[in-house]
C-alpha positions, 0 to 999 in steps of 0.5 A: 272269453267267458261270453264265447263259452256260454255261446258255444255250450248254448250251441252243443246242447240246443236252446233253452226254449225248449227245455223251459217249454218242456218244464211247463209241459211237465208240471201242467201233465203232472197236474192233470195225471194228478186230477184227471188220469190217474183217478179214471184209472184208478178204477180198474186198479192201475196208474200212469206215471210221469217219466219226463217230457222232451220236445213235447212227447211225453214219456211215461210208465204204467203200472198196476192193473195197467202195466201188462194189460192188452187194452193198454196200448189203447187206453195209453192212445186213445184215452191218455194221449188223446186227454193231454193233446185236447188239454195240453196243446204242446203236447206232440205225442206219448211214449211208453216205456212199461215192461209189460211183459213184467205185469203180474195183475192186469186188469181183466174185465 
């Protein structure tokens, strides 16, 4: 009965590839956030952080000089995720979850 158990929970949640595939995902992300991202950020005063990573889309929250910049959505696309998918390849696209309308010191050049 105990086998039957794990069988039908391992049935109602989805395999565990996938999350372990995403645990490795996550740390080789937070990494890169960590060496690359985050310090070419920096310069104009913002960061992104790492939320989460679900089925290779990476969620995460901008802030600083980032959250509420109009060159965000750009920056988040063409920088960010473009970055992670040419390093990272299980990587299958971003998601933002910033309240931009929140921003009170974007950067503007």
């Amino acid at each position: 009965m105990g086998n039957n158990e794990n069988v039908e929970q391992q049935n109602a949640t989805g395999s565990n590839e996938g999350s372990k595939a995403d645990e490795v995902t996550y740390k080789l992300v937070q990494e890169m956030f960590k060496t690359d991202i985050n310090p070419a950020l920096a310069g104009h005063g913002g960061s992104v952080e790492l939320i989460d990573v679900q089925d290779g889309i990476v969620t995460v929250r901008m802030m600083g000089g980032c959250q509420g910049c109009g060159m965000a959505r750009v920056t988040l696309q063409q920088g960010v995720q473009a970055a992670l998918q040419k390093a990272i390849p299980a990587v299958k696209g971003i998601r933002d979850i910033t309240d931009h309308a929140a921003g009170t010191a974007p950067y503007s050049a």
